[in-house]
MARBA-3410 file (N, C-alpha, C, O; in Angstrom, 1 decimal):
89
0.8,-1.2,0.0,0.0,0.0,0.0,0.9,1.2,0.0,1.8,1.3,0.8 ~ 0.7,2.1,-0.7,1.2,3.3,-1.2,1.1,4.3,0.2,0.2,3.9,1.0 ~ 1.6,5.2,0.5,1.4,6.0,1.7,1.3,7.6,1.0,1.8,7.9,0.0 ~ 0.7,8.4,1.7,0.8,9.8,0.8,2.1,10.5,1.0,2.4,11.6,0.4 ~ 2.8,10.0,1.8,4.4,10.7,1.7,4.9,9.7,0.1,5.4,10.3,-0.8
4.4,7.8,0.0,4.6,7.9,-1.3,4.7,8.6,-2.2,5.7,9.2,-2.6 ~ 3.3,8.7,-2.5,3.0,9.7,-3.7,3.1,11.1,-4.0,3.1,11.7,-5.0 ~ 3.3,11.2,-2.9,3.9,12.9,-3.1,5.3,12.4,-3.7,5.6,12.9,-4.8 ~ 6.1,11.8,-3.2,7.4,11.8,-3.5,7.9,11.1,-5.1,8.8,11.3,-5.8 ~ 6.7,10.0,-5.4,6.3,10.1,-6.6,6.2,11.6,-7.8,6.7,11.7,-8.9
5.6,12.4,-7.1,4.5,13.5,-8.0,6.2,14.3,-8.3,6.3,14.6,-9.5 ~ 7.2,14.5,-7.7,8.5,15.0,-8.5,8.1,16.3,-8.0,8.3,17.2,-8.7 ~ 7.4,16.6,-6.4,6.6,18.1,-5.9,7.1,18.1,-4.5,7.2,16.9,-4.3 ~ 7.5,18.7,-3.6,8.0,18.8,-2.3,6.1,19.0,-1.6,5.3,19.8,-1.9 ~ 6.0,18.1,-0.7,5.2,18.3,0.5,4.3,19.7,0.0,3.2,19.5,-0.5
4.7,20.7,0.2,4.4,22.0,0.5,3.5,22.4,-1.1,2.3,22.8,-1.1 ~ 4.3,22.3,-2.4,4.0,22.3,-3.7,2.6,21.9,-3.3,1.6,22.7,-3.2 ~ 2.4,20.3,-3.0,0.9,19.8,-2.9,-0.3,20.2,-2.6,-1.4,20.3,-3.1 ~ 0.6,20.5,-1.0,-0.5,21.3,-0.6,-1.1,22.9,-1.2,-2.3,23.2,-1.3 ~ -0.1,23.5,-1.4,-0.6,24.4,-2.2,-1.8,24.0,-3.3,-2.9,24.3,-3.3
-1.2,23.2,-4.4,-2.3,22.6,-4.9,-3.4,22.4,-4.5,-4.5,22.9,-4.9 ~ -3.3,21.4,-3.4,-4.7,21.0,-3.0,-5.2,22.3,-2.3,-6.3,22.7,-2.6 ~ -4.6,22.8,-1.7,-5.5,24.5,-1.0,-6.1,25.5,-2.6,-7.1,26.2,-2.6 ~ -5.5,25.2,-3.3,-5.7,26.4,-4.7,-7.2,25.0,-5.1,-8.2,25.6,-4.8 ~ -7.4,24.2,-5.4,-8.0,23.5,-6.0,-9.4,22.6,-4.8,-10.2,21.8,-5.2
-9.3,23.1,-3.5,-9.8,22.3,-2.6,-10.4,21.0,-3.2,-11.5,20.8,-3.6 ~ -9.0,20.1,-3.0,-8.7,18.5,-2.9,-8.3,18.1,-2.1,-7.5,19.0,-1.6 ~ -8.3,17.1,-1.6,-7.9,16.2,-0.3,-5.9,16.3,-0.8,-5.5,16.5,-2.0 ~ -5.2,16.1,0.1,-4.0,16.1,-0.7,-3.4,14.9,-1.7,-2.6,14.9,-2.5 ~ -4.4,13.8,-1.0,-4.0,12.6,-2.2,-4.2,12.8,-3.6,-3.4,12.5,-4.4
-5.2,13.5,-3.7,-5.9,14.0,-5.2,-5.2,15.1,-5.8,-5.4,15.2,-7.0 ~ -4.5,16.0,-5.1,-3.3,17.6,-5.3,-2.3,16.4,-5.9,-2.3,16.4,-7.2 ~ -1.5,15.4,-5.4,-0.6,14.7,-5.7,-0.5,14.5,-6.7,0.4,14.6,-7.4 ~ -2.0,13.9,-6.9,-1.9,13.4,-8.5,-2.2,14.4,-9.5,-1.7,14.3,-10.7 ~ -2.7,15.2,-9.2,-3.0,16.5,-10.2,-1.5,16.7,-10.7,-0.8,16.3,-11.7
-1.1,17.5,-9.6,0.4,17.7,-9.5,1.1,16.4,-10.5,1.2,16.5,-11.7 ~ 1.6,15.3,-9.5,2.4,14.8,-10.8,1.9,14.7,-12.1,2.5,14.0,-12.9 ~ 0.7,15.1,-12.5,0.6,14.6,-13.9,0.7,16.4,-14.3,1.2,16.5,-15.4 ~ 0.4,17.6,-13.8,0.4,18.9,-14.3,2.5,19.0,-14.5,3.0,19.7,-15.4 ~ 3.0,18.5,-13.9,4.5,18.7,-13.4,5.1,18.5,-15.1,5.9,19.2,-15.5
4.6,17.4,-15.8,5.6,16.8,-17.0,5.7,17.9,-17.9,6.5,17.9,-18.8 ~ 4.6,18.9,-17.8,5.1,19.9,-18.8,5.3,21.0,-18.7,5.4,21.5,-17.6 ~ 5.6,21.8,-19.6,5.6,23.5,-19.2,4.7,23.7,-19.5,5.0,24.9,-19.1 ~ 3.5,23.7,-19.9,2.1,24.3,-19.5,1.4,24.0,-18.3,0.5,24.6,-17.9 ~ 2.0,22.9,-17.7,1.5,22.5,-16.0,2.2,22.9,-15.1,1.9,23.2,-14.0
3.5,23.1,-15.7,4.6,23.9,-14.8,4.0,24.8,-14.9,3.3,24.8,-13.8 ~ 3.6,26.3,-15.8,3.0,27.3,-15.3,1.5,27.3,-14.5,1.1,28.3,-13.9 ~ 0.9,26.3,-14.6,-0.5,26.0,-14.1,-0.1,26.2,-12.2,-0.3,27.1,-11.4 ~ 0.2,25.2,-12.2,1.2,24.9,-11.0,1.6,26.2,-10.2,1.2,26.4,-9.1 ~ 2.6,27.2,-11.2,3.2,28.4,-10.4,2.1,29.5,-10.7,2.4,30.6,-10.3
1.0,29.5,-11.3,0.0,30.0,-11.2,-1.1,29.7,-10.1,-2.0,30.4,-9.6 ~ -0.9,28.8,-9.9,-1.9,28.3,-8.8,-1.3,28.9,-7.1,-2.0,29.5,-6.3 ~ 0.0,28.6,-6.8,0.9,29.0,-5.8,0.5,30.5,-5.7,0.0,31.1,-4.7 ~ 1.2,31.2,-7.0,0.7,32.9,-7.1,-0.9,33.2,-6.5,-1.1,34.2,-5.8 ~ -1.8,32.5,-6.8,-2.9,32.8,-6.4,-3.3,32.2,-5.2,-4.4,32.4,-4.8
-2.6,31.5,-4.5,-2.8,31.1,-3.3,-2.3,32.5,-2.1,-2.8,32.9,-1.1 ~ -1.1,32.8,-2.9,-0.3,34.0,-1.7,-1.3,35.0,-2.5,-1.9,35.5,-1.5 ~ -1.6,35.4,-3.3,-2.8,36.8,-3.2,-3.5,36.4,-2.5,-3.7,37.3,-1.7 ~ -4.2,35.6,-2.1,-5.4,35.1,-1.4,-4.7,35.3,0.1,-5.3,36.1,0.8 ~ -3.7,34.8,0.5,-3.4,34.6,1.9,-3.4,36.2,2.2,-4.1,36.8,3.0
-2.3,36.7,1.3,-2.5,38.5,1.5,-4.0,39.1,1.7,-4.2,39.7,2.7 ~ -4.4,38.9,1.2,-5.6,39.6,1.1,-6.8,39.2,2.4,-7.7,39.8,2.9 ~ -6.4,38.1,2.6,-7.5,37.8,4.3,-6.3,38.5,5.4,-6.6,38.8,6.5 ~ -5.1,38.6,5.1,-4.4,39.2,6.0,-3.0,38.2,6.7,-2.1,38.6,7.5 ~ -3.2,37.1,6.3,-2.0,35.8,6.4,-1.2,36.1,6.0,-0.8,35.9,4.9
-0.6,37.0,7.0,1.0,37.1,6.2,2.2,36.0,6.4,3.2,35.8,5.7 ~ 1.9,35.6,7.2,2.9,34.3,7.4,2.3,33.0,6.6,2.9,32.0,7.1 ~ 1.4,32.6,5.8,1.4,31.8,5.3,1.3,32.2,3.8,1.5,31.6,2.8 ~ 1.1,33.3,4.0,2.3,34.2,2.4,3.0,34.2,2.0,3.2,34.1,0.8 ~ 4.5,34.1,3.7,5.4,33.9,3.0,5.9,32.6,2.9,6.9,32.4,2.3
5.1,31.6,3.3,5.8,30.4,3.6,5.3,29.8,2.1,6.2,29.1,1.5 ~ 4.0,30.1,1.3,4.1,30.1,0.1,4.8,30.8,-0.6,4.8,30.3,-1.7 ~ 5.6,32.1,-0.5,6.3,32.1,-1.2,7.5,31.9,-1.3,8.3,32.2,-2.3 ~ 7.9,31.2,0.1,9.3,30.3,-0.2,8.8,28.8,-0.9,9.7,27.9,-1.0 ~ 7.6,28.6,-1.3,7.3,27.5,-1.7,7.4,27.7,-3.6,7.8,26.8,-4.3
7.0,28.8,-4.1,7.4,29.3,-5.1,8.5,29.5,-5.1,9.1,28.9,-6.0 ~ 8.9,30.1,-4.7,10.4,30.4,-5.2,11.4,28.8,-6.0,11.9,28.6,-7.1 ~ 11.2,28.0,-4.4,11.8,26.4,-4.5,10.6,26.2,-5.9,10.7,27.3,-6.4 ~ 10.1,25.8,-6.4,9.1,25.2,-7.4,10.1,25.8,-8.4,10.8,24.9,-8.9 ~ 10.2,27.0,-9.0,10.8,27.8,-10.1,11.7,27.7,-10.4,12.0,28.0,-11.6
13.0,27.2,-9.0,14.2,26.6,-9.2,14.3,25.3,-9.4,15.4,24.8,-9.7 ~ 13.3,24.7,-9.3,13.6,23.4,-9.8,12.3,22.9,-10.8,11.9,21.7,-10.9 ~ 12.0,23.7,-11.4,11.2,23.9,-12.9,10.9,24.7,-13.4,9.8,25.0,-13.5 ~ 12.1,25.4,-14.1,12.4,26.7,-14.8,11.3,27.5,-15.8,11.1,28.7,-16.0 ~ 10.5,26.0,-16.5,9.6,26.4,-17.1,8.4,27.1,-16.5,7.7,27.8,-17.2
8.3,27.0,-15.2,7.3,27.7,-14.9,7.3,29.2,-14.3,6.3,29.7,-13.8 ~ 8.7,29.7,-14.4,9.1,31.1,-14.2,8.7,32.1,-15.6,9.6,32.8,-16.0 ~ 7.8,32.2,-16.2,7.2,32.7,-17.3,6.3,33.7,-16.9,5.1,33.5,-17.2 ~ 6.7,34.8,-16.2,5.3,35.4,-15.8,5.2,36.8,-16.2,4.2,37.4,-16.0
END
């Protein structure tokens, strides 16, 4: 049986990546995982992905989360360094 630290580690997405997903998409995070690794193989999912992250930190900004603003945007940052394709903005 697969464990969701599995699959995340599968999906080629750090923990944090996922969740963003699943928070941007309200999915359970098993279901972010798989979105994720299957959005991950391209540069149009790569930008999906760093688009989704982007719109999670306006959202946190804007209820007033500033600390989970920034923790998404050290989560972006890592995402862009390690899939260049999705620094297209």
């Amino acid at each position: 049986m697969l464990t969701i630290e599995d699959c995340i580690g599968l999906s080629e997405l750090t923990e944090e990546e996922v969740q963003a997903i699943a928070e941007h998409e309200h999915l359970p995070q098993i279901v972010a995982a798989e979105l994720g690794s299957y959005l991950v193989r391209t540069p149009e999912g790569e930008l999906r992905i760093s688009a989704m992250i982007r719109d999670d930190i306006d959202h946190a900004t804007s209820v007033g989360d500033f600390q989970h603003a920034a923790l998404l945007k050290l989560c972006l940052r890592h995402f862009v360094e390690h899939h260049p394709c999705a620094d297209r903005s």
